[in-house]
C-alpha positions as CSV (number, residue, x, y, z in Angstrom):
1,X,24.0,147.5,172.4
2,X,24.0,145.0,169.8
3,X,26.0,147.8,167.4
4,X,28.8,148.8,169.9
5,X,29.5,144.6,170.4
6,X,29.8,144.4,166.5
7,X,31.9,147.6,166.0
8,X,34.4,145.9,169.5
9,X,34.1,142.6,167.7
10,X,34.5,144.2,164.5
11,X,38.1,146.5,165.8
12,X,39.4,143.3,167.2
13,X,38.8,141.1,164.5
14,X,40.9,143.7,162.2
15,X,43.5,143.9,164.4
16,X,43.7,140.4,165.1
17,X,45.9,140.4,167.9
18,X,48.9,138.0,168.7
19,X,51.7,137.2,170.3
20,X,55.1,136.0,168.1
21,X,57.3,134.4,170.8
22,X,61.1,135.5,170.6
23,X,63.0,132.7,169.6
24,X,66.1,134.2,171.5
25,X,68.1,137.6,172.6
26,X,71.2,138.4,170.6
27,X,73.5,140.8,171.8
28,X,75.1,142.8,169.5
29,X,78.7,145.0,169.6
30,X,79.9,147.5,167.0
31,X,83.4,149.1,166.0
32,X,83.7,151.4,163.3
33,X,87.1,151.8,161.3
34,X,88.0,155.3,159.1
35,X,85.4,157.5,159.9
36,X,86.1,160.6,159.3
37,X,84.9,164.2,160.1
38,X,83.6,167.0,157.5
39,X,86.3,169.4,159.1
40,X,89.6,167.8,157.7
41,X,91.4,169.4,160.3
42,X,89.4,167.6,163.7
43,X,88.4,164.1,164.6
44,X,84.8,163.7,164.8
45,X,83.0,162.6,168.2
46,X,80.8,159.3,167.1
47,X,78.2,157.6,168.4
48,X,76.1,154.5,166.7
49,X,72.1,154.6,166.4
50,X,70.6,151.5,165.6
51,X,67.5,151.5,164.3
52,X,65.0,149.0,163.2
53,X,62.1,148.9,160.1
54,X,58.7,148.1,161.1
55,X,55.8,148.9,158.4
56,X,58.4,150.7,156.3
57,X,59.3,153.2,159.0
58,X,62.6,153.2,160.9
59,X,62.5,153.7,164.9
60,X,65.0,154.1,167.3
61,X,66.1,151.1,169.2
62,X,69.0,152.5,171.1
63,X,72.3,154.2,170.9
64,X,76.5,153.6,171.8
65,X,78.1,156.2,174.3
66,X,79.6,158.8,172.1
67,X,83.7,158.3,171.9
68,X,85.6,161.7,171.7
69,X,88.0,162.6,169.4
70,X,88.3,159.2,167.3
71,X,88.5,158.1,163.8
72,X,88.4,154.0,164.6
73,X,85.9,153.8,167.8
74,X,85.3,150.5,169.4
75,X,82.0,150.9,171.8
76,X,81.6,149.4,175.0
77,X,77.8,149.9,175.0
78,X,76.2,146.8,173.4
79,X,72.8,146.5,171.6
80,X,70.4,143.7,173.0
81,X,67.7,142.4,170.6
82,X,65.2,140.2,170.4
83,X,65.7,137.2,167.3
84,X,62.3,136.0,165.0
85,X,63.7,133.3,163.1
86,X,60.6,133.5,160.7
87,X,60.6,137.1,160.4
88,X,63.2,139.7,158.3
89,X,64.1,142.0,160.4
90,X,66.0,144.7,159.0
91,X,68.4,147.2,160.8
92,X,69.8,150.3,160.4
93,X,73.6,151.4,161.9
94,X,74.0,155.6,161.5
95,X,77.1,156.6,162.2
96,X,76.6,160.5,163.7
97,X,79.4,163.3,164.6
98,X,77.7,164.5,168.1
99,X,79.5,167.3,169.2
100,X,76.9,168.7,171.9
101,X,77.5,167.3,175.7
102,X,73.3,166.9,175.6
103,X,73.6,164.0,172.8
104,X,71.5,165.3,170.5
105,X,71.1,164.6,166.7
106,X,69.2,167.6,165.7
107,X,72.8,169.6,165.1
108,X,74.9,166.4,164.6
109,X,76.5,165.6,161.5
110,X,75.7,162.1,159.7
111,X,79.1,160.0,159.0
112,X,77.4,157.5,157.5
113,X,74.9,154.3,157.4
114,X,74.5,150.9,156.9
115,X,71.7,148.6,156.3
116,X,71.4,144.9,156.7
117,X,69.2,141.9,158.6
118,X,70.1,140.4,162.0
119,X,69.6,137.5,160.2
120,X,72.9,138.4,157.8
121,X,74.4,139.2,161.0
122,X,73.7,136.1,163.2
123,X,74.3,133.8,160.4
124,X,77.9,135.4,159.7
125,X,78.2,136.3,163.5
126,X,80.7,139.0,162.2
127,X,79.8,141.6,159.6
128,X,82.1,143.9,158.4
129,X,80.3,146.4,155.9
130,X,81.5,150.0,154.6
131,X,79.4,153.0,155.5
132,X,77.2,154.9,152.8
133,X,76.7,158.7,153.1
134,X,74.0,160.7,151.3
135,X,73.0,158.9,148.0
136,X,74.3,155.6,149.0
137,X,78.2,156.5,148.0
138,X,81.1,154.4,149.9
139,X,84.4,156.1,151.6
140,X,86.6,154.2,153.4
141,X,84.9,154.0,156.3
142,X,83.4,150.5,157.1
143,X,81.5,149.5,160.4
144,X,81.8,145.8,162.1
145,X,79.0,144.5,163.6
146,X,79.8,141.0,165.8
147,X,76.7,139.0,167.7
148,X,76.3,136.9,170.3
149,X,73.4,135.0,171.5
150,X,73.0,135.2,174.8
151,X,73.2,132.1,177.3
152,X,70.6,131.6,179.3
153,X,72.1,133.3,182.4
154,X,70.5,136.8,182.3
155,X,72.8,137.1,185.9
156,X,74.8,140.7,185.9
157,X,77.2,142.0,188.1
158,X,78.0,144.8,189.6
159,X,82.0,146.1,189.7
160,X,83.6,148.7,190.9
161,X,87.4,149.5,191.1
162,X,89.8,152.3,192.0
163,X,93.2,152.5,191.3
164,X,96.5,154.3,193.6
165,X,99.9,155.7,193.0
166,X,99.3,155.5,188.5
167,X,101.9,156.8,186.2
168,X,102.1,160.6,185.7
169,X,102.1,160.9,182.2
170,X,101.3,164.2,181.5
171,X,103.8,167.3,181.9
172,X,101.8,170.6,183.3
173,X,99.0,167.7,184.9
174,X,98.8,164.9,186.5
175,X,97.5,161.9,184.3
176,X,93.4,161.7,183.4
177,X,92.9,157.8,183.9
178,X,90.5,155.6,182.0
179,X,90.1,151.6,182.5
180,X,89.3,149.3,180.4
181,X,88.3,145.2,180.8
182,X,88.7,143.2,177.8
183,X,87.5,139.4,177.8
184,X,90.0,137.3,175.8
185,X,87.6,134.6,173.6
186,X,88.5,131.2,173.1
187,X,90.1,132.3,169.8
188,X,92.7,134.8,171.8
189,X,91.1,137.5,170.2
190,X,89.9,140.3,173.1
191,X,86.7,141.4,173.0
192,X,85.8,145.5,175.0
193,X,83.6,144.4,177.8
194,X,83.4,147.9,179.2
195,X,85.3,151.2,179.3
196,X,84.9,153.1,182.6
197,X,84.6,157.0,182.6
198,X,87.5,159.6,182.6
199,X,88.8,160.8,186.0
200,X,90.7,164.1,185.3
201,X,94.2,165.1,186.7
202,X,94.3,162.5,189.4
203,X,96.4,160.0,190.1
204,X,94.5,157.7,192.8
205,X,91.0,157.5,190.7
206,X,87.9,155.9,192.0
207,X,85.9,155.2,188.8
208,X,82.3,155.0,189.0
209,X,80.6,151.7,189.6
210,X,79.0,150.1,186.4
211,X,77.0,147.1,186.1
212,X,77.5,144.1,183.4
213,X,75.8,140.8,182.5
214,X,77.8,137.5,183.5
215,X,77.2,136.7,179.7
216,X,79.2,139.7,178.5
217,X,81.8,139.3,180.8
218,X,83.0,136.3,180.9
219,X,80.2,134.5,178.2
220,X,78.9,132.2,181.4
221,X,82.9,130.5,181.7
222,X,84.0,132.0,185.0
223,X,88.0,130.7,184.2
224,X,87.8,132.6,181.3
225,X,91.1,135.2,181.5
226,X,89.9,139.2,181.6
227,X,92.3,142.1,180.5
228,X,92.4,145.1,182.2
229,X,94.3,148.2,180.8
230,X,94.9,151.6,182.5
231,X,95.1,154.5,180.0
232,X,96.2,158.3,180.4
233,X,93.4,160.0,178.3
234,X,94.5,162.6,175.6
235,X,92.3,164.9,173.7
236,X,93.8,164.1,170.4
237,X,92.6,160.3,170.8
238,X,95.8,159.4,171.6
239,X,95.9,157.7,174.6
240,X,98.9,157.0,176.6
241,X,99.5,153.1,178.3
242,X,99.9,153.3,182.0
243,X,100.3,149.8,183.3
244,X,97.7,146.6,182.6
245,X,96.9,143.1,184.6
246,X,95.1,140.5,184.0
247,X,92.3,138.4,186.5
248,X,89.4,135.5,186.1
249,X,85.7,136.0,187.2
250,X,86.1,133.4,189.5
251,X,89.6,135.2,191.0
252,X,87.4,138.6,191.9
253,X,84.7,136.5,193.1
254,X,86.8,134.4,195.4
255,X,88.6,137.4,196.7
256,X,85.6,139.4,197.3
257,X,84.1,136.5,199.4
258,X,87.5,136.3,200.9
259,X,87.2,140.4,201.6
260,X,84.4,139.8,204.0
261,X,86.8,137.9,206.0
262,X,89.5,140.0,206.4
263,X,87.9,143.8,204.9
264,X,90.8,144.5,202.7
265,X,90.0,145.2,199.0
266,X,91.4,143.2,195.9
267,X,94.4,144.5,194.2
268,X,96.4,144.0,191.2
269,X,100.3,145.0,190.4
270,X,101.6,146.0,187.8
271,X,105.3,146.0,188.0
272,X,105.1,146.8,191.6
273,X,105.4,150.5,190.3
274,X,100.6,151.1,190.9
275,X,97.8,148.9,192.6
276,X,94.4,148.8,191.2
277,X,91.7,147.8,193.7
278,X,88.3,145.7,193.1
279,X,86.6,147.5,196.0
280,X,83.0,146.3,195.0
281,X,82.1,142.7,193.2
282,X,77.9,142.0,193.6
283,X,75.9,139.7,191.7
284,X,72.1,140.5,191.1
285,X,69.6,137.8,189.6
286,X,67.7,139.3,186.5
287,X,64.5,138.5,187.4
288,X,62.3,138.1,183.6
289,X,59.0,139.9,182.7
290,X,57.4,136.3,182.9
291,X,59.0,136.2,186.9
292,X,57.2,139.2,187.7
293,X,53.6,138.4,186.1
294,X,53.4,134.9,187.5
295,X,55.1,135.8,190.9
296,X,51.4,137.8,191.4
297,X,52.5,141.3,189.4
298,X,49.6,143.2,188.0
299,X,49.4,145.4,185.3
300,X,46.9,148.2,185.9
301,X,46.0,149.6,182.6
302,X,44.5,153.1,182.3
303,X,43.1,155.4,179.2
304,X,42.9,158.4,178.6
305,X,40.9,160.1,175.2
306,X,41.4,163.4,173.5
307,X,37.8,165.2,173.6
308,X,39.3,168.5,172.4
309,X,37.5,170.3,169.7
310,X,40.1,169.8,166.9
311,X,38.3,166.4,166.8
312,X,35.6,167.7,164.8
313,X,31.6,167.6,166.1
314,X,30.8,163.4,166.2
315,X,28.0,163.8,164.5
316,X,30.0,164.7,161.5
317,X,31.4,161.4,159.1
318,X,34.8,163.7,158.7
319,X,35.3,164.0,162.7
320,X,37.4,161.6,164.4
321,X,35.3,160.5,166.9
322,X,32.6,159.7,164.2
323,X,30.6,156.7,165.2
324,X,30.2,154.6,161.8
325,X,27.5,152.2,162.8
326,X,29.7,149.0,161.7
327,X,33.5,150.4,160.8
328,X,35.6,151.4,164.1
329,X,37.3,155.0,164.2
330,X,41.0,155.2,164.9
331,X,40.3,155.5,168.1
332,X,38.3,152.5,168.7
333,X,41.1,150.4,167.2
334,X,43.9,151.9,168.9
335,X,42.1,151.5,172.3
336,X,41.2,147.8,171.4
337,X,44.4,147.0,170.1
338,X,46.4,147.8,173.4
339,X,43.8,147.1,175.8
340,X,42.9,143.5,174.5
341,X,46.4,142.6,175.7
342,X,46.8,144.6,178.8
343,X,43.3,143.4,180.4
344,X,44.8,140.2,180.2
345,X,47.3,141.1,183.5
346,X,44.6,142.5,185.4
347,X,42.5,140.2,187.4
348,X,39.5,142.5,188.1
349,X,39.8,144.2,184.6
350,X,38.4,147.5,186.4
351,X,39.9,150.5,183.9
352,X,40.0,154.0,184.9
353,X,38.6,155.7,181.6
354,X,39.2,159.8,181.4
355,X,38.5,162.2,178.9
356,X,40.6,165.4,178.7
357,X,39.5,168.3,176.8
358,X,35.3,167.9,178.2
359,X,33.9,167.9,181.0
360,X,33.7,164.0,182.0
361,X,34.3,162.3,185.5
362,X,36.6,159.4,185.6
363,X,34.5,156.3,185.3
364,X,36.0,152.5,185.8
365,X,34.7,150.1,183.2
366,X,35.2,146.5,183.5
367,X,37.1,145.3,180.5
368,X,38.1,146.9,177.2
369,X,34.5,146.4,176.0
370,X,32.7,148.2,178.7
371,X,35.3,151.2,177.7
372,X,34.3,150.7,174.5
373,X,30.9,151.4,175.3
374,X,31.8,154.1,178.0
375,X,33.1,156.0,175.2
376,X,30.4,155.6,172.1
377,X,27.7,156.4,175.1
378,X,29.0,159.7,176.0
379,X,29.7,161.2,173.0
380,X,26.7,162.5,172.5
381,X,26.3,164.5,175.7
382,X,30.0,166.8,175.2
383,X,30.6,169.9,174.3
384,X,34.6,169.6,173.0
385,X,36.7,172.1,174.0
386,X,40.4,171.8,174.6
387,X,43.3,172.4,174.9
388,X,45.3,169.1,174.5
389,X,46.7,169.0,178.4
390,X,48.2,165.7,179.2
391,X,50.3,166.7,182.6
392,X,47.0,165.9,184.7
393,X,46.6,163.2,183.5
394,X,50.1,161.4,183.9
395,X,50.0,163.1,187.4
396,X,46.8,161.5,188.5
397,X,47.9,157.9,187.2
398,X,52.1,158.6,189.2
399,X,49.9,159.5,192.4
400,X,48.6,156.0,192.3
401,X,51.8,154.7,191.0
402,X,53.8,156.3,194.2
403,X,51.6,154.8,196.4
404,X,51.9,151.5,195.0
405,X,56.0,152.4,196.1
406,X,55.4,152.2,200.1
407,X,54.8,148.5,199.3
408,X,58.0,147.8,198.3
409,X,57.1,144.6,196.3
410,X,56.2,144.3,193.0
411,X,52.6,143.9,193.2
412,X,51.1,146.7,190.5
413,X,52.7,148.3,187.5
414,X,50.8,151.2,186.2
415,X,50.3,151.5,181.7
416,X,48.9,154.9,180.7
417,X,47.5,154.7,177.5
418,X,46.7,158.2,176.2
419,X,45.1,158.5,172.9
420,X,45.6,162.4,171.4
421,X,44.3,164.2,168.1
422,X,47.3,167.3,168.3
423,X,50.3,168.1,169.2
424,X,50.3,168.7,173.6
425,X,49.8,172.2,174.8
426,X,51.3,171.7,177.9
427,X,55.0,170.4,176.9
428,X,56.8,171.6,179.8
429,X,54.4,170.1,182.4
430,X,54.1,166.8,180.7
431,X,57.8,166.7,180.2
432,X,58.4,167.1,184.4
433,X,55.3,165.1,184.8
434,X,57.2,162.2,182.8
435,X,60.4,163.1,184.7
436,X,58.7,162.5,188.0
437,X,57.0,159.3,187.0
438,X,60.3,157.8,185.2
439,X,61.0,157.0,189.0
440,X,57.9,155.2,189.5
441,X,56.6,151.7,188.6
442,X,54.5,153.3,185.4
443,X,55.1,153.5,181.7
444,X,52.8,155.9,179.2
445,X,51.8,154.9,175.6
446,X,51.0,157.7,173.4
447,X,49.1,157.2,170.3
448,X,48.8,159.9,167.7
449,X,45.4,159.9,166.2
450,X,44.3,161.6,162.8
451,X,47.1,163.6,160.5
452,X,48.2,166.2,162.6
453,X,52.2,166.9,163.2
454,X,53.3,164.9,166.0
455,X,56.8,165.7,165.6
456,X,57.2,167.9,168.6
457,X,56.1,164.6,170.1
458,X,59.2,162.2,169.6
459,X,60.9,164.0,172.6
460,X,58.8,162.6,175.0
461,X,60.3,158.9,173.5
462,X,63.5,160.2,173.9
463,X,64.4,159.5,170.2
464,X,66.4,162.7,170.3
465,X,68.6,162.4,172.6
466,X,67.7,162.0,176.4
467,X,63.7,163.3,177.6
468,X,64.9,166.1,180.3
469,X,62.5,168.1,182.8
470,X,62.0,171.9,182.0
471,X,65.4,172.2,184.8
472,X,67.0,170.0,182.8
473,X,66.5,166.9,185.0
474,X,67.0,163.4,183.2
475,X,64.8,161.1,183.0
476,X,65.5,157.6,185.2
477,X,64.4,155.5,182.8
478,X,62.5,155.3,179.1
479,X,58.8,154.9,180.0
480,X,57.2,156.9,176.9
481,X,56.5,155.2,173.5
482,X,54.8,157.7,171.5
483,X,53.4,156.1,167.8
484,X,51.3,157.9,165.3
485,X,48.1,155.7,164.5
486,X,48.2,156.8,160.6
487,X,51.6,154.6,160.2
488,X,49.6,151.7,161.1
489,X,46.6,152.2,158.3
490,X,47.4,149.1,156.3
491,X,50.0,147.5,158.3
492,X,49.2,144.1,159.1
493,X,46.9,142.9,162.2
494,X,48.3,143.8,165.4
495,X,50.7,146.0,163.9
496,X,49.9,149.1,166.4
497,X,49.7,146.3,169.7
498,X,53.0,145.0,169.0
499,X,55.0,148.9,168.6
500,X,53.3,150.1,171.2
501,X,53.6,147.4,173.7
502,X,57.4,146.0,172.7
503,X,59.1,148.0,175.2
504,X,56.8,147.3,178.3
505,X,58.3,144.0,179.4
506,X,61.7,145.8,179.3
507,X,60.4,148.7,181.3
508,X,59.1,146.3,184.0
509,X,61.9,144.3,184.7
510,X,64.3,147.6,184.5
511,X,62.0,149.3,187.0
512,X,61.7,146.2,189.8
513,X,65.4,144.6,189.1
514,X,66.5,148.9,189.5
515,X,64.8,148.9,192.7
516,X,66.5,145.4,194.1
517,X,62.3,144.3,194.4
518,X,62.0,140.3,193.2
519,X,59.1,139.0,192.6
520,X,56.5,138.2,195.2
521,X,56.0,134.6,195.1
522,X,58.1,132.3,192.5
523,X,57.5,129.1,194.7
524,X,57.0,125.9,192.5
525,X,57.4,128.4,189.6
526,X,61.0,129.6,190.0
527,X,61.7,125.9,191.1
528,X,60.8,124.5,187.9
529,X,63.2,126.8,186.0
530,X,66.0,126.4,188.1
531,X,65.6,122.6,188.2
532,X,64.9,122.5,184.6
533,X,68.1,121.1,182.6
């Protein structure tokens, strides 16, 4: 007993986890001038991935919408990230030619790159940089990168607006309308808030409903003068002007409150020749990570370890579940790393522990160490086998999950950490397991253990493009982070807790705020921050 406490002690002493609190979120917008395609004769299709360098790897943060057919693409999709003042944090813009409808980079062409800190962008809140291809050489493309920080109202707003009697502008069709709603900034210069979708050969559109936060739209000022343009779309880029008006935050919000008075929709004129209605204007608090876990939300962790035979026997130094009598395996530290923090959200710190790959029962172990101990303990007695099937697992763990969905409040989120030596056997069964639990309050951590290639394994983070189901259902939302434990060797202490565990908070809030569920009880809590100056 007295080993298994120093080799715990020992794994969470070299991890030495902590928490660096985020000094603020920055939003950040990018427009890209001169980019040009490899085939001379066509306009390429771009899209922006940023990406961010943690340990000397890059990772995916997120991605723009791709723009069709354009050379000087201004992106409506903006990045949100979090701002260390004491750390440098660098970032990565690729430019990529996506010509596939399933977004893809695999057969995408790379336009070009650009590397710099968010501190060089928040300092200069606009940075305009050319892009570099392969071996670093400039064209005259350049990218523009402007930040924002972002006010303390995390408020969005859902719009939605529809348009009658447009413009034909087309000859053998009738026009293919697009809108979009520019905020004009203090220095008259008009910023893209958002760019709606493409209705085809129709001149009374309904464009889908889209959701924005007050920040972007208006930067908190509810006065603050919007622009709205109606364009014909062309395939050559070239879009034709239909009509345009202009409105306030406070204008739609007055006539929609107005609207439940009288239930006619807001319109705008333009030169009495085409109305475009605001049929839909809802507000939604953004209810914070913090909102959920102190309004009673807990985090119900669960693990799951690899006891295939591609381990190696235990009993041999070169196996991966080798018990060293003092120095932790890499699974030890992975499973300290991300418990240590998760059993902190869990008030009777009772983890489910399975083992795939042997013949185990589940057991429930109170607190990371009694897992710990779990797992040295029953090493002995298996017999490894395999294969590497993770579908069960994420099933078992999204029954609970659903279940946790009749209550309709947010009372349990569910955090599969799964701990794996090879590459999964049962890819399409995980991938519609994942599918189905995308939709549930639940998030999976995959940790890649040993030197095996896990590259098969960055579709279930969706790093290539969007994690579909075997029928080629999407997923709802990004619940997989998938990390392979050898990229974290000699990173610095609580390396591994903080890229595995960065998107959680995120996931949370997406999945409850998604669902319309607030918190369960803010009381003197939510009073204090709304009180607060």
């Amino acid at each position: 007993m007295k080993k298994m406490s120093n080799i715990y002690e020992s794994a969470a002493n070299t991890l030495g986890i902590f928490n660096s609190p985020c000094l603020t979120k920055v939003e950040l917008r990018v427009a890209c001038k001169g980019i040009s395609d490899r085939d001379a004769l066509s306009k390429p299709d771009p899209c922006v991935i940023l990406k961010m360098q943690s340990h000397g790897q890059w990772f995916e943060v997120d991605r723009t919408e791709v723009i069709r057919t354009c050379i000087n693409p201004v992106f409506s999709k903006l990045f949100t990230v979090d701002f260390y003042f004491e750390e440098v944090q660098r970032l990565r813009f690729e430019v990529h030619d996506i010509s596939s409808n399933h977004n893809g980079l695999k057969e995408a062409d790379f336009l070009g790159g650009m590397e710099c800190t968010l501190g060089q962008i928040v300092s200069q809140r606009k940075l305009s940089k050319s892009l570099l291809k392969h071996g670093n050489t400039a064209g005259k493309s350049s990218i523009t990168v402007i930040a924002e920080e972002l006010s303390g109202n995390d408020d969005y707003v859902e719009l939605s607006f529809s348009a009658r009697k447009l413009d034909d502008k087309d000859f053998f069709s009738k026009s293919d309308p697009f809108l979009e709603i520019f905020r004009v900034n203090d220095d008259a210069t008009q910023q893209l808030v958002h760019r709606t979708e493409v209705v085809m050969n129709n001149l009374n559109p309904a464009w889908k409903t889209f959701k924005v936060s007050v920040n972007s739209l208006c930067s908190g000022d509810q006065d603050r003068r919007l622009k709205c343009i109606v364009w014909d779309w062309d395939s050559n880029g070239k879009h034709d002007f239909i009509g345009e008006f202009s409105s306030t935050f406070k204008e739609m919000r007055g006539a929609m409150e107005g609207r439940q008075v009288s239930s006619s929709p807001m319109f705008y004129q333009y030169k009495a020749k085409f109305n475009v209605l605001l049929s839909c204007l809802q507000i939604h608090k953004m209810h914070s990570f913090l909102d959920y876990i102190m309004g009673g939300c807990q985090i119900q962790f669960t693990v799951a370890i690899d006891f295939t035979a591609s381990n190696g026997d235990p009993r041999n130094s070169c196996s991966l579940h080798y018990i060293h009598p003092y120095q932790p395996n890499e699974y030890l530290k992975a499973l300290v790393a991300v418990g240590e923090i998760c059993q902190d959200y869990d008030s009777d710190k009772m983890f489910p522990a399975f083992g795939f790959g042997a013949r185990i029962p589940p057991e429930y172990k109170v607190g990371i160490q009694g897992v710990v101990e779990a797992y040295q303990s029953c090493l002995p007695k298996l017999q490894l086998y395999g294969p590497t099937n993770i579908a069960p697992i994420i099933q078992k763990v999204a029954k609970s999950a659903s279940e946790e969905t009749n209550t309709k409040e947010a009372s349990q989120y569910f955090i599969l950490l799964i701990l794996t030596d090879g590459v999964i056997t049962d890819m399409a069964d995980t991938r519609e397991a994942i599918v189905h639990a995308s939709h549930l309050p639940m998030s999976v951590i995959i940790v890649g253990v040993g030197n095996a290639d896990f590259s098969d394994m960055q579709m279930l983070d969706g790093d290539d493009g969007i994690l579909r189901s075997p029928k080629g259902e999407p997923v709802l939302r990004d619940i997989v982070q998938f990390v392979p434990f050898r990229n974290f060797k000699h990173a610095s202490p609580a390396a591994l807790a903080k890229s595995v565990l960065a998107e959680v908070p995120n996931q949370v809030v997406d999945y409850y705020n998604g669902k319309g569920i607030k918190p369960k009880c803010m009381s003197e809590y939510e009073s204090s921050r709304t009180l607060a100056p």
